[in-house]
C-alpha positions, 0 to 999 in steps of 0.5 A: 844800684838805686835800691842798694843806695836806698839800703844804706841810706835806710840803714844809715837813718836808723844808726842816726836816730839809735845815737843821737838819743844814746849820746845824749842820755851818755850827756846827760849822764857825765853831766850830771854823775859828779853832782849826784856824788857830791850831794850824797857826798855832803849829805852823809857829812851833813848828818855825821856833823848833825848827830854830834851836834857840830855847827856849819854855815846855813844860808837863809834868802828871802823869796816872796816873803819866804825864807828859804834855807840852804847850807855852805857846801865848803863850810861843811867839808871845812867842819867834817874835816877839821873834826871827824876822823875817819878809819876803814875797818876790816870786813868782819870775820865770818866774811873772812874766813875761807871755806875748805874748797877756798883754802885748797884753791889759795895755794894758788895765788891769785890776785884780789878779786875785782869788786871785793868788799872792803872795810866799813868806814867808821867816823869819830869824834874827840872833842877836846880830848874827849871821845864823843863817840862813833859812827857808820853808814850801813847799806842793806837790801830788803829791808822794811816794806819795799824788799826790793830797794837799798835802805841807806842810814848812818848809825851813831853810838856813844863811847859805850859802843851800846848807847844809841847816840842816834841815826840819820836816813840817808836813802830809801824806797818807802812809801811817801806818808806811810814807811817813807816817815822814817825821815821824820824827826819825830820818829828819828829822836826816839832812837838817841838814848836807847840801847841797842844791846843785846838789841833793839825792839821797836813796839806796837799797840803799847808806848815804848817803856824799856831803854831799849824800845822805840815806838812804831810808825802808825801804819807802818809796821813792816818798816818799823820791824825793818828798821829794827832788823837793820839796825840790830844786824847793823850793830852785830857786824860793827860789833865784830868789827871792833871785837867787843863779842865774838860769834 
C-alpha cells in the first residue's frame, strides 16, 4: 500500500511540473497574441499611410537629452480609415481553374474547404476625386537568402498599374547588416518611380541606368535577386487580379 502511494505521488509530481510550465507559456501566449496582432496591425496602416505620403500623429519625449519618437496608434487607425479603401479580390485564375479529376469530384458538393485561400486585400487611395494609386501586401516563402523564412512587403503602384509608387518591408529573416538592408531607406527609395513592367532587374557590378533597374545591396546579391524575384512574381498575379493581361 506505501509503495503504491509512493507511485501516485510520484507520478502526480510529474503532472505538476509538466502543467505548470504548459500553463504558463499558454499565458504568456493569450497575453501577448492580441499585442503581436495589433503591431503588425498598425504597422501594415503605418506603411499604406507612408507610401501615399498621409500625415498622422508622431509623439516626441525627451529622455536623458534624447528624443524619442513614437506614433498615435488611434491617429493612425483615424487616417488609414478615413482615406484608404479596402477591396478583396479573387484568387487569381490559374488558382482557380479545377483540374479534370477536380471537375469530376464537383458533382458532389462539397462545402469550402477549411483553410481555402481567399482573395488579396488591395488598398486605395482617392484624394480629392483623384486616384492616387493602389497597393498590396504580398507574403512569399524562399525568397532572398534565408529560404527557408516568410518575406513580408507591401507593394504600391501608381494609376498606371506599371509605375512603382514604392514598397515597405513588413517582415524578414535576412542577415542584420548584409540582406536584413532591405529595410534601409537608401535601398527602399530606389524603387519609387521605377517600372515594374514587363519586370524589374535589380543590378550588380554597374549603376542602375534604365527605368526599370534598381541597385543592388553590396554583399547581398542573393536578397537583392530575391527581392526582384518577389516583386515581379508579385506583380504578375496583382496583374491577373486586375485583368490587365491574361496568362
Amino acid at each position: 500500500m506505501e509503495e503504491i502511494k509512493k507511485i501516485t505521488l510520484r507520478i502526480a509530481s510529474i503532472l505538476l511540473i509538466t502543467f505548470l510550465p504548459c500553463a504558463g507559456l499558454l499565458m504568456v501566449y493569450f497575453y501577448t497574441a492580441p499585442k503581436i496582432a495589433e503591431y503588425y496591425d498598425i504597422k501594415e496602416k503605418r506603411a499604406v499611410l507612408d507610401i501615399f505620403k498621409i500625415p498622422y500623429r508622431i509623439k516626441e519625449k525627451k529622455l536623458f537629452g534624447l528624443t524619442l519618437r513614437s506614433y498615435d496608434k488611434k491617429d493612425v487607425r483615424e487616417s488609414f480609415n478615413k482615406n484608404i479603401t479596402v477591396e478583396e479580390m479573387s484568387p487569381p485564375s490559374w488558382e482557380m481553374h479545377p483540374t479534370v479529376e477536380q471537375a469530376q469530384e464537383a458533382t458532389v458538393e462539397k462545402a469550402p474547404e477549411k483553410g481555402a485561400k481567399a482573395g488579396k486585400k488591395i488598398y486605395k487611395y482617392v484624394k480629392e476625386g483623384k486616384f492616387q494609386g493602389i497597393g498590396f501586401v504580398e507574403s512569399k516563402l524562399g525568397y532572398g537568402y534565408n529560404k527557408s523564412s516568410f518575406i513580408s512587403i507591401f507593394i504600391c503602384v501608381e494609376p498606371d498599374m506599371e509605375t512603382l509608387k514604392g514598397i515597405e518591408v513588413l517582415d524578414h529573416s535576412e542577415t542584420p547588416g548584409l540582406g536584413g538592408r532591405i529595410t534601409e531607406e537608401s535601398f527602399k527609395k530606389q524603387f519609387a518611380g521605377k517600372k515594374v513592367k514587363p519586370n524589374l532587374s535589380i543590378v550588380k557590378e554597374r549603376k542602375a541606368a534604365n527605368p526599370n533597374e534598381i541597385d543592388a545591396i553590396t554583399g547581398a546579391t542573393n536578397t537583392s535577386k530575391g527581392i526582384e524575384a518577389f516583386i515581379n512574381d508579385a506583380m504578375k498575379e496583382f496583374w491577373e487580379l486586375q485583368k490587365d493581361i491574361k496568362w
